[in-house]
LOTI-185883 format. One record per atom (N, C-alpha, C): residue in one letter; z, x, y. Coordinates in steps of 0.05 Angstrom, whole numbers, plus 5000, padded with zeros to 4 digits. Each point is the difference from the previous one (the first is absolute). Layout:
residues N
aZXY ...
***
This chain:
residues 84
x469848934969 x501949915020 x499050075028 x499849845020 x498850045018 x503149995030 x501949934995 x501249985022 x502750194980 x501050175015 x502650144992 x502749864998 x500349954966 x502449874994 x501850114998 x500350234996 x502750164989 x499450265024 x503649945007 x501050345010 x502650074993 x498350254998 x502050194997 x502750105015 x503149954991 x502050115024 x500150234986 x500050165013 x500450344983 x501250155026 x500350304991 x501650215018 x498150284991 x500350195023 x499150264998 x502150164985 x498850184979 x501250034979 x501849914987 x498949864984 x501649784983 x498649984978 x500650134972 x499149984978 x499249774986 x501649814998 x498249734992 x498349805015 x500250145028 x497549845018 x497650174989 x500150264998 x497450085002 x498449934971 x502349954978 x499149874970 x499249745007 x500849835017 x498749705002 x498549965008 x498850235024 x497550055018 x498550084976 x500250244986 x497550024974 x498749814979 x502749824996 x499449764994 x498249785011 x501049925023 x498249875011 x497550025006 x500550265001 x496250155011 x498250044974 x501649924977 x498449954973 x499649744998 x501849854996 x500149775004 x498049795020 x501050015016 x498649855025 x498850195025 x498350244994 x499250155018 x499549925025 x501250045029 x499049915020 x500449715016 x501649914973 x501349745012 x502949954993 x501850185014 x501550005018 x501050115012 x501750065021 x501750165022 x502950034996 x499650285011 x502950114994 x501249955033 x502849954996 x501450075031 x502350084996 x501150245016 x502150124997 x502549925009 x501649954980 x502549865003 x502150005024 x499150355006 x501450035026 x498650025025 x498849915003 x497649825024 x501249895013 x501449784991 x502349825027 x503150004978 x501949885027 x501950004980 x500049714987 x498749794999 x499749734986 x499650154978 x497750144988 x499450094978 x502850164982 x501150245008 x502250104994 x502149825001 x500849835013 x502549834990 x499949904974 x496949754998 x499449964980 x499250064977 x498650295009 x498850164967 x502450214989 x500650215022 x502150124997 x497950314983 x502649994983 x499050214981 x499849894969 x498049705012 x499349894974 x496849965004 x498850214997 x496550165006 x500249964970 x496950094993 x498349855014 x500049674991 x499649865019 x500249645004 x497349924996 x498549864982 x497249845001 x501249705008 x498449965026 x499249795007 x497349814993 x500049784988 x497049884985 x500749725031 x497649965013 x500349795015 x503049985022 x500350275004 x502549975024 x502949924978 x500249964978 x502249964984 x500350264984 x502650034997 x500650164977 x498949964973 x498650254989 x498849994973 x501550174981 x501350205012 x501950124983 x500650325002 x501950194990 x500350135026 x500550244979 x500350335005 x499950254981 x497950014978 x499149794992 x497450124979 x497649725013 x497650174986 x497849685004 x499049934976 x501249804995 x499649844975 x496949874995 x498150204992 x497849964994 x498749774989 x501949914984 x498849664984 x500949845019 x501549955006 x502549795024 x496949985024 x500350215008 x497650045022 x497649864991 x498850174991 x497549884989 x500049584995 x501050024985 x500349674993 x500549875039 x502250095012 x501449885023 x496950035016 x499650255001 x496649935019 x498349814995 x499549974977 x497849884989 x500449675005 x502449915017 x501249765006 x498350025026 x500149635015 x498950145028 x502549995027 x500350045021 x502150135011 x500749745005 x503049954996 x501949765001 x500249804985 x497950084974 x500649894978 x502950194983 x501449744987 x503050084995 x499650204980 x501950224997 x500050254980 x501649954977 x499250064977 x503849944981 x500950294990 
***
């Protein structure tokens, strides 16, 4: 993967961001970014205290765990090709 498809919405201390960050950094080492939910308030209206949020392509991919197969398969699409 050469351009960063997935980020991370997560929070400082926050127990299931930091499990989805270990995840991902097994998973897809290095490709992708985290940003902290309370950074602006656009982010907190919308995320809230529903951390951590994966974003695949600027869309919601799915949100408190990272669904390792879901992922995998959804990457392996190319970006804006439809997901099921």
């Amino acid at each position: 993967m050469s351009e960063i498809r997935l980020t991370l919405i997560s929070r400082d201390g926050c127990h299931l961001c930091e499990v989805a960050e270990r995840d991902l950094d097994r998973i897809v080492p290095g490709a992708w970014r985290r940003v902290d939910v309370d950074s602006t308030v656009d982010l907190q209206r919308d995320y809230g205290d529903r951390v951590p949020v994966l974003l695949l392509d600027g869309a919601e991919h799915g949100y408190w765990r990272v669904e390792e197969d879901r992922l995998r398969r959804d990457l392996a699409r190319r970006p804006g090709e439809p997901r099921r």
